[in-house]
VOKE-389578 format. One record per atom (N, C-alpha, C): atom name; residue number from 1; residue in one letter; x, y, z. Coordinates in nm, 3 decimals. Layout:
N
{name:CA resi:NUM resn:A xx:X yy:Y zz:Z}
...
end
This chain:
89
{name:N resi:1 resn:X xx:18.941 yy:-2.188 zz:-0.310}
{name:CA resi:1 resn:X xx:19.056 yy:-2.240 zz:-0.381}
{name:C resi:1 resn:X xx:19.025 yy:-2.237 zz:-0.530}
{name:N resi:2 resn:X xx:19.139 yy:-2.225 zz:-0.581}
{name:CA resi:2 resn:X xx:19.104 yy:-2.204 zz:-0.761}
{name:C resi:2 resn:X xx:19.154 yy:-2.290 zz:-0.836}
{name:N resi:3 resn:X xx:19.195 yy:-2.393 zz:-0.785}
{name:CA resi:3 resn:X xx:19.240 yy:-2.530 zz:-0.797}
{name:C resi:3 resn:X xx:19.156 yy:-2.630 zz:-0.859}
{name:N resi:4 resn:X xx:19.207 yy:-2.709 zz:-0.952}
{name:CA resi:4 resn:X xx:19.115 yy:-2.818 zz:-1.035}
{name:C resi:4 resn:X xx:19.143 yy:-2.941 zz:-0.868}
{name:N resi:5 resn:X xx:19.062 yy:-3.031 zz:-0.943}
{name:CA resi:5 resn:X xx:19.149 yy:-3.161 zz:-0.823}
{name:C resi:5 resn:X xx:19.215 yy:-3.243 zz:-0.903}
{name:N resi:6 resn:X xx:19.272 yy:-3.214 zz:-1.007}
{name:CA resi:6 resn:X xx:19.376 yy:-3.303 zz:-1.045}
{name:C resi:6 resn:X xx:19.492 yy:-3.181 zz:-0.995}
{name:N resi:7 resn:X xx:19.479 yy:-3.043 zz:-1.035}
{name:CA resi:7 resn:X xx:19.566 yy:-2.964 zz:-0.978}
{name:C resi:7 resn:X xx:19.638 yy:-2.939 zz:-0.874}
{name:N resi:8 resn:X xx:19.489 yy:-2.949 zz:-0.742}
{name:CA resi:8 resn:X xx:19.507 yy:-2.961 zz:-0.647}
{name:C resi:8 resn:X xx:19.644 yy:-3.106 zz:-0.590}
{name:N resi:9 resn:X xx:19.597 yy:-3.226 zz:-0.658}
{name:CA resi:9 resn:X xx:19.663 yy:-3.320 zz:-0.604}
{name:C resi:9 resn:X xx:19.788 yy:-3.288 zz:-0.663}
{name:N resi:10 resn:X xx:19.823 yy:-3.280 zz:-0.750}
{name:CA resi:10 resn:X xx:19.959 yy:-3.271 zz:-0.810}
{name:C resi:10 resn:X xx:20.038 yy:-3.122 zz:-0.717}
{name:N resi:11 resn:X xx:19.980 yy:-3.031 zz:-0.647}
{name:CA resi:11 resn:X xx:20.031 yy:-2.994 zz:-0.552}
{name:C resi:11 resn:X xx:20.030 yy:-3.016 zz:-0.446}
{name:N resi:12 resn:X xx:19.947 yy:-3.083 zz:-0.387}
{name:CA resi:12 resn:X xx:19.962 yy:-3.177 zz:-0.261}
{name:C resi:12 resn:X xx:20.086 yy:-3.269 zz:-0.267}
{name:N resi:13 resn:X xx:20.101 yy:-3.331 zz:-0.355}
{name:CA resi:13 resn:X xx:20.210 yy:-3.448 zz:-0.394}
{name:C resi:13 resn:X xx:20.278 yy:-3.352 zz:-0.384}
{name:N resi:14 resn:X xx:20.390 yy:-3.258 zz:-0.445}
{name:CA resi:14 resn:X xx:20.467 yy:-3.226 zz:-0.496}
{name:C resi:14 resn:X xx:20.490 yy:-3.140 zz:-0.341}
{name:N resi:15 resn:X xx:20.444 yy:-3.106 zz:-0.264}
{name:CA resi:15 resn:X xx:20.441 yy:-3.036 zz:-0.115}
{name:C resi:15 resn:X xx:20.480 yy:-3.157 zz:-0.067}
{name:N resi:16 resn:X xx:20.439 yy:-3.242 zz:-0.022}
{name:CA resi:16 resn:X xx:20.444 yy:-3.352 zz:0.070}
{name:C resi:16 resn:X xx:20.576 yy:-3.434 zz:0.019}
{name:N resi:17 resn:X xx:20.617 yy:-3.424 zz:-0.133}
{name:CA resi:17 resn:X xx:20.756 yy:-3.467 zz:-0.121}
{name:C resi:17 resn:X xx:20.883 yy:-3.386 zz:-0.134}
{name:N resi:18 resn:X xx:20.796 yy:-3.227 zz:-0.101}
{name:CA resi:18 resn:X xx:20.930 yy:-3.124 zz:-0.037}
{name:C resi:18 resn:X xx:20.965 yy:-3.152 zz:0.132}
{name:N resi:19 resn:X xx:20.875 yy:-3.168 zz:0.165}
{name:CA resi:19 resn:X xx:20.865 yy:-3.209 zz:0.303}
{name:C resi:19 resn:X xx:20.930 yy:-3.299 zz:0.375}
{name:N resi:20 resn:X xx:20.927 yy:-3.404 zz:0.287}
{name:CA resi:20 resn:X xx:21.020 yy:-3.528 zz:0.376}
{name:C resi:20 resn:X xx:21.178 yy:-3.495 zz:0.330}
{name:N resi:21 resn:X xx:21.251 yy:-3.557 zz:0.430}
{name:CA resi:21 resn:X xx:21.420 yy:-3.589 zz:0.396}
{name:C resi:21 resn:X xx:21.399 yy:-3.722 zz:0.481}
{name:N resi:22 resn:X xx:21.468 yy:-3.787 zz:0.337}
{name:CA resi:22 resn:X xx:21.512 yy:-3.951 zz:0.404}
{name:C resi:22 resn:X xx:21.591 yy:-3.944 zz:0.419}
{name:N resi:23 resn:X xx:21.712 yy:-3.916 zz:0.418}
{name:CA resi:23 resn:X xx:21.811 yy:-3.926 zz:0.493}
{name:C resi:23 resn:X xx:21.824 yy:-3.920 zz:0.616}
{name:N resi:24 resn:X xx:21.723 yy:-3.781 zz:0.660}
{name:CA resi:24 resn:X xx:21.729 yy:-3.827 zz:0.836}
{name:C resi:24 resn:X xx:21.548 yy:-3.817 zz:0.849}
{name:N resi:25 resn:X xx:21.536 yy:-3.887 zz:0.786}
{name:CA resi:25 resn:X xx:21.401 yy:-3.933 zz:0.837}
{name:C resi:25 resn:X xx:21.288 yy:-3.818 zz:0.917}
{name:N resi:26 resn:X xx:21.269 yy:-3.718 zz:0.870}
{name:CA resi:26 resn:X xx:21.217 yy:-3.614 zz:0.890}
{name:C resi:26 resn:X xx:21.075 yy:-3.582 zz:0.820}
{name:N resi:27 resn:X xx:20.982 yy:-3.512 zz:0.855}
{name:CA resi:27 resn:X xx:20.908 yy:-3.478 zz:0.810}
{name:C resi:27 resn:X xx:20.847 yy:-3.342 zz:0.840}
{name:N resi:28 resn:X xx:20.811 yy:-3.233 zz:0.747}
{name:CA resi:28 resn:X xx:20.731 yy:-3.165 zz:0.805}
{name:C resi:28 resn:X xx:20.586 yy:-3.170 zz:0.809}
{name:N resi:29 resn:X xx:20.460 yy:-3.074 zz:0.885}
{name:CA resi:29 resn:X xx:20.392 yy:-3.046 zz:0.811}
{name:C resi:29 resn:X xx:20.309 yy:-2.937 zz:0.769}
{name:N resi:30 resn:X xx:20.222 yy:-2.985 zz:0.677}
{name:CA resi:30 resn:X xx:20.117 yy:-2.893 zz:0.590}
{name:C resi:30 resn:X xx:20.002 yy:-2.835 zz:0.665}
{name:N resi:31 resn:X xx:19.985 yy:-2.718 zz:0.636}
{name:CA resi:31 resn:X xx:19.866 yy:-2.633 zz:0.709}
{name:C resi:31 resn:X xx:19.773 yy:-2.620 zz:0.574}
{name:N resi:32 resn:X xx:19.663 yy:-2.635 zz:0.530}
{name:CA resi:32 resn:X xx:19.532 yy:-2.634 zz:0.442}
{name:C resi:32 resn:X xx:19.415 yy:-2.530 zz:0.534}
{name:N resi:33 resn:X xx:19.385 yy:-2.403 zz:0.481}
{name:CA resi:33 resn:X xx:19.278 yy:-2.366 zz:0.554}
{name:C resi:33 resn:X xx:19.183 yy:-2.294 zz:0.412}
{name:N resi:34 resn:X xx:19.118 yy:-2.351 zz:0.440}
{name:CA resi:34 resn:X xx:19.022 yy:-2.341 zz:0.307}
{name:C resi:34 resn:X xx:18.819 yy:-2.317 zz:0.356}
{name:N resi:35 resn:X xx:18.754 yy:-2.212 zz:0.293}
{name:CA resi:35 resn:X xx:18.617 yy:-2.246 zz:0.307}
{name:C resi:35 resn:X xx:18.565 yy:-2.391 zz:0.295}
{name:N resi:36 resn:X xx:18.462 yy:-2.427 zz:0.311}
{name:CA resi:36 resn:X xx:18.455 yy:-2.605 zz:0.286}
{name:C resi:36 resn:X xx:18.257 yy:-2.539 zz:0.334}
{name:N resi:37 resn:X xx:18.198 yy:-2.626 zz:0.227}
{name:CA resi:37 resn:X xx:18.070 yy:-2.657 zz:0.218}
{name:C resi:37 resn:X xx:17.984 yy:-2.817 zz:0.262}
{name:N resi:38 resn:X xx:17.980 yy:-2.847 zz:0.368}
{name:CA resi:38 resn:X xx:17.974 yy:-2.986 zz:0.387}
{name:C resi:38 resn:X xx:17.821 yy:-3.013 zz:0.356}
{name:N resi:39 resn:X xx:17.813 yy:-2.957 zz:0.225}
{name:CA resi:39 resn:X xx:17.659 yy:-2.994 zz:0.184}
{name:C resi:39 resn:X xx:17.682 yy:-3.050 zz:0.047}
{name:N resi:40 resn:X xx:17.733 yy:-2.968 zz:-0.077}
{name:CA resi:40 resn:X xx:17.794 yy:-3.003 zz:-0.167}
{name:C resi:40 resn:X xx:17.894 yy:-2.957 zz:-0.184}
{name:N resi:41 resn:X xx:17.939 yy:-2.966 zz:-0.310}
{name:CA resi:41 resn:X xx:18.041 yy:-2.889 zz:-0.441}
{name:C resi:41 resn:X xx:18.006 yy:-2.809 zz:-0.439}
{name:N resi:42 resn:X xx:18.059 yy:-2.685 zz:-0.485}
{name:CA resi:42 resn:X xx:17.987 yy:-2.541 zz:-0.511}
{name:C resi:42 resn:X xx:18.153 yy:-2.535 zz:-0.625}
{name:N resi:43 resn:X xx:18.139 yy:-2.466 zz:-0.721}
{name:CA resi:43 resn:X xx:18.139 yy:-2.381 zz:-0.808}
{name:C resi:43 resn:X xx:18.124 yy:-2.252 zz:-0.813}
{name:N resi:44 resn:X xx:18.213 yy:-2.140 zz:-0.780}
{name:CA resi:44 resn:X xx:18.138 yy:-1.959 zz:-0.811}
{name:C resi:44 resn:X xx:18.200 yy:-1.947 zz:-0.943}
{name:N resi:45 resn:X xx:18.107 yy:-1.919 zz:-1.025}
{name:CA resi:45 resn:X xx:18.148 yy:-1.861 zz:-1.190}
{name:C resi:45 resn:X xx:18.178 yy:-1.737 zz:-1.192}
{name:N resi:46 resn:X xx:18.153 yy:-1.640 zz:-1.038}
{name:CA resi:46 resn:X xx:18.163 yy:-1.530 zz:-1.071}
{name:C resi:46 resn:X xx:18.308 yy:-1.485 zz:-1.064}
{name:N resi:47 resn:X xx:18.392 yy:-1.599 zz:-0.976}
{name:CA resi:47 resn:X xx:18.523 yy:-1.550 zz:-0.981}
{name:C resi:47 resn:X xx:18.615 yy:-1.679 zz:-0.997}
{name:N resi:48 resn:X xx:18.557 yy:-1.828 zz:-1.014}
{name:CA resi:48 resn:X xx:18.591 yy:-1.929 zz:-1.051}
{name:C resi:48 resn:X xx:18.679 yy:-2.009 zz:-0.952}
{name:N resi:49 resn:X xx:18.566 yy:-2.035 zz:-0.849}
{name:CA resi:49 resn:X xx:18.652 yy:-2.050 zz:-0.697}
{name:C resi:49 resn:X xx:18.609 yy:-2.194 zz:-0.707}
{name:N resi:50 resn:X xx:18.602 yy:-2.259 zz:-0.661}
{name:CA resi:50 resn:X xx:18.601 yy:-2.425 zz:-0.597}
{name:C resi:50 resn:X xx:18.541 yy:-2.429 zz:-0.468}
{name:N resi:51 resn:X xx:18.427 yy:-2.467 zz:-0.389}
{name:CA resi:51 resn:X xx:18.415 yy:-2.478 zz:-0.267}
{name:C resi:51 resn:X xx:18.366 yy:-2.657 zz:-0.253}
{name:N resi:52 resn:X xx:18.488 yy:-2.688 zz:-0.175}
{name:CA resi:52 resn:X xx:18.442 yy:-2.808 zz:-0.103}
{name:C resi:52 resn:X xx:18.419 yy:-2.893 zz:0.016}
{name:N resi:53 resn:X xx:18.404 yy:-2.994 zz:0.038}
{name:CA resi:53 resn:X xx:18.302 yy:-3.029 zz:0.115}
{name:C resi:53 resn:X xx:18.449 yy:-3.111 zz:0.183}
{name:N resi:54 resn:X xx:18.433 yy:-3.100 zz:0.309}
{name:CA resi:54 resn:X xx:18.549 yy:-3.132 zz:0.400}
{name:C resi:54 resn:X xx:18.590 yy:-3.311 zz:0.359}
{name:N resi:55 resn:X xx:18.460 yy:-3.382 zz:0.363}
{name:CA resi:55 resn:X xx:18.496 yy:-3.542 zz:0.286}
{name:C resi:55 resn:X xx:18.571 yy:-3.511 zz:0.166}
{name:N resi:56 resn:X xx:18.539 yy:-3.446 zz:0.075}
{name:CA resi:56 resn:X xx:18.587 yy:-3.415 zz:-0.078}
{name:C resi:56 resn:X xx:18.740 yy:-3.365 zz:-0.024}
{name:N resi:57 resn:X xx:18.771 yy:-3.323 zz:0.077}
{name:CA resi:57 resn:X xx:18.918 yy:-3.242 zz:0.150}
{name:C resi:57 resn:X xx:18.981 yy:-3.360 zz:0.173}
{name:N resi:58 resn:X xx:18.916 yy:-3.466 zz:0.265}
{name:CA resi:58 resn:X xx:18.961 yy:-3.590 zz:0.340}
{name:C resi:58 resn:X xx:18.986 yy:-3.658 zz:0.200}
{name:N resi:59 resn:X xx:18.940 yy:-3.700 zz:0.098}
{name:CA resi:59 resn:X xx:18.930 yy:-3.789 zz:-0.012}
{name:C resi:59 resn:X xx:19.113 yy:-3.735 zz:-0.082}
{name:N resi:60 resn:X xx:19.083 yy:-3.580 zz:-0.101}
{name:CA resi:60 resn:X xx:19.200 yy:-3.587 zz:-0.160}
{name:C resi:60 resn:X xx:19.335 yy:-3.581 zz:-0.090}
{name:N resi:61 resn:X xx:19.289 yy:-3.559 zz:0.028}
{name:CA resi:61 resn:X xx:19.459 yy:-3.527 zz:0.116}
{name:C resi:61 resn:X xx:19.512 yy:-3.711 zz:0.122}
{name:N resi:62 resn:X xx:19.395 yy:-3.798 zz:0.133}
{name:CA resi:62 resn:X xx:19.443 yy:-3.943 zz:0.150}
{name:C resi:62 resn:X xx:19.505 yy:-3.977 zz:-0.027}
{name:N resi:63 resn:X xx:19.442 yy:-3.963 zz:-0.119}
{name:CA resi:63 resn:X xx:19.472 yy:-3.942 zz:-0.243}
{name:C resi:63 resn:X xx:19.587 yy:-3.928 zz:-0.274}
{name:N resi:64 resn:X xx:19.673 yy:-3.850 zz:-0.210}
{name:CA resi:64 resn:X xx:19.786 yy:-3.752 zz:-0.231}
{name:C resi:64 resn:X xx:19.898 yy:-3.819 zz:-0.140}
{name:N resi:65 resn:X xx:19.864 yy:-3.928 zz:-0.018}
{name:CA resi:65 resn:X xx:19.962 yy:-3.939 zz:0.092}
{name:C resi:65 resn:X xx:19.961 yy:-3.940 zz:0.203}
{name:N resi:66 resn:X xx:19.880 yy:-3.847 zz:0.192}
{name:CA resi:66 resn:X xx:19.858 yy:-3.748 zz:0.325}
{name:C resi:66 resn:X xx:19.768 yy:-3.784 zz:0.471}
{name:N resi:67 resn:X xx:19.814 yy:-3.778 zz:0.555}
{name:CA resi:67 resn:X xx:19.763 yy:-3.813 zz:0.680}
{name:C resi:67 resn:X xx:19.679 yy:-3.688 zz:0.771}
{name:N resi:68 resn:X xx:19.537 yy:-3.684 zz:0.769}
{name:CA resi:68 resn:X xx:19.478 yy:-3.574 zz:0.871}
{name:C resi:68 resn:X xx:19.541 yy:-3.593 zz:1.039}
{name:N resi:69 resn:X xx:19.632 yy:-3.514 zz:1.070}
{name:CA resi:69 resn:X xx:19.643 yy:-3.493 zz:1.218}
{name:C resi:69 resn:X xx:19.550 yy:-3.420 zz:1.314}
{name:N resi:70 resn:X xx:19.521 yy:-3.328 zz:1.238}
{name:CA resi:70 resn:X xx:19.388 yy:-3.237 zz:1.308}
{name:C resi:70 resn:X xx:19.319 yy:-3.170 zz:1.205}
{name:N resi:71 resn:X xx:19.196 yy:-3.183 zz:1.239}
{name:CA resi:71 resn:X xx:19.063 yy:-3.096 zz:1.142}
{name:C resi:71 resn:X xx:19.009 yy:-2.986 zz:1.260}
{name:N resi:72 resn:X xx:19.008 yy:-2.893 zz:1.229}
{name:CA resi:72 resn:X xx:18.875 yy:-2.801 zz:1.354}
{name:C resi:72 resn:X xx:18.859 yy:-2.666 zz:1.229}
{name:N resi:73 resn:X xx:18.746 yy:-2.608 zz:1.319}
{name:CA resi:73 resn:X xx:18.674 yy:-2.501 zz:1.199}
{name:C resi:73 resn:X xx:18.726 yy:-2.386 zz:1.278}
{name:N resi:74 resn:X xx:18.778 yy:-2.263 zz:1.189}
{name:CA resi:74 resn:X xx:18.802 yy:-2.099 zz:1.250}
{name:C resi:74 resn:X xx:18.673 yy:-2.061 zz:1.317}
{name:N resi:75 resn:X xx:18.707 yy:-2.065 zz:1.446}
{name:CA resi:75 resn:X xx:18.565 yy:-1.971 zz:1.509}
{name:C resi:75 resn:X xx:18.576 yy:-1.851 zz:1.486}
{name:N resi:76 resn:X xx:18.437 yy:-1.789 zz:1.529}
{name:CA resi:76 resn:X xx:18.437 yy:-1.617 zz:1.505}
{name:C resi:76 resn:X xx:18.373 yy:-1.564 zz:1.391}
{name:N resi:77 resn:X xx:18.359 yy:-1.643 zz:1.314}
{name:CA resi:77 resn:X xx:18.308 yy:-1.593 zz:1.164}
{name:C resi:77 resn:X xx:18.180 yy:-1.611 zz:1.184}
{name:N resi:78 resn:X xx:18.095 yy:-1.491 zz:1.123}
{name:CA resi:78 resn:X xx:17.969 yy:-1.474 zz:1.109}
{name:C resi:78 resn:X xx:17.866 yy:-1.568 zz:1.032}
{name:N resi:79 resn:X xx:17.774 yy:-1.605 zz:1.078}
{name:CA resi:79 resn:X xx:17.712 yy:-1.749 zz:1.050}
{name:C resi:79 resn:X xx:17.635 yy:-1.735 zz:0.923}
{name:N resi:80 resn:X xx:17.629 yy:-1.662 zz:0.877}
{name:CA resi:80 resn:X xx:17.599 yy:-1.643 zz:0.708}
{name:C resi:80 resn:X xx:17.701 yy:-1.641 zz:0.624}
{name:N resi:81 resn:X xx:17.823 yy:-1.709 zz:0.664}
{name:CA resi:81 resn:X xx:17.952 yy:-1.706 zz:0.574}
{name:C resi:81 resn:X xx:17.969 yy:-1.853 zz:0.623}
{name:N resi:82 resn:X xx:18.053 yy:-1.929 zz:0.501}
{name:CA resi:82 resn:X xx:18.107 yy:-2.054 zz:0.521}
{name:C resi:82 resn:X xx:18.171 yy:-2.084 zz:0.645}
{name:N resi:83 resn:X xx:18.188 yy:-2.154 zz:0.634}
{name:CA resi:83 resn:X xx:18.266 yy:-2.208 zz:0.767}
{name:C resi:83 resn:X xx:18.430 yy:-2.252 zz:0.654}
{name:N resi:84 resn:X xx:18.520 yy:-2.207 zz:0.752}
{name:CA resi:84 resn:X xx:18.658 yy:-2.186 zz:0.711}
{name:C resi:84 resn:X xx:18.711 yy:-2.327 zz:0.815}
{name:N resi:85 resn:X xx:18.751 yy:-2.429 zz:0.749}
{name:CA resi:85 resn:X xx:18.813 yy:-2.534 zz:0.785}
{name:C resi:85 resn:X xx:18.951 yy:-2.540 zz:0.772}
{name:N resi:86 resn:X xx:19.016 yy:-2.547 zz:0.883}
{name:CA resi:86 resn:X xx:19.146 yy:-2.590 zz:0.893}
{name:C resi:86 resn:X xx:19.196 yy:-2.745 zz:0.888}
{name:N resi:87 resn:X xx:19.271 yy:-2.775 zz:0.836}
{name:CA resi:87 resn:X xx:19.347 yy:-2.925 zz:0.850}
{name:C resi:87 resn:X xx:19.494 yy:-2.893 zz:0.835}
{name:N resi:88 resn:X xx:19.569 yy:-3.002 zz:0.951}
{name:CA resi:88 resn:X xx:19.673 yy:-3.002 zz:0.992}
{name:C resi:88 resn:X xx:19.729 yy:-3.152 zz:0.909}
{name:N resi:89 resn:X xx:19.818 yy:-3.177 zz:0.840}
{name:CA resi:89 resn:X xx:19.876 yy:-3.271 zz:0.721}
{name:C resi:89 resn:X xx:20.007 yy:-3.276 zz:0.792}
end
């Protein structure tokens, strides 16, 4: 993601209140599938990516509103590459 986390949240917010209609009480939701490092932060300077750490994911989706319905990781990917985390919002 190439997202600041103030960035990030201000599009989380701004998603999550396309989403609802009060009028009839509706909601949709958000799909997030992102690399995630559950060791640290990572930083790539080489192309100015963001990698974070699935708590640092949980911190801002609650931040923002947002309720985790489901977390699970993309299987299949080769174990010298991140692990690609899905969350269901």
């Amino acid at each position: 993601m190439y997202l600041t986390d103030a960035d990030l949240h201000d599009f989380l917010v701004r998603s999550r209140d396309n989403l609802e209609d009060e009028i009839q009480s509706k909601r949709g939701l958000m799909f997030v599938k992102e690399n995630v490092n559950d060791e640290k932060f990572l930083i790539d300077r080489t192309d100015n990516s963001i990698m974070r750490t699935t708590k640092h994911f949980e911190a801002m989706f609650e931040s923002a509103g947002l309720k985790i319905l489901r977390q699970f990781y993309q299987q299949g990917f080769p174990s010298d590459l991140y692990p690609i985390s899905c969350f269901v919002l």
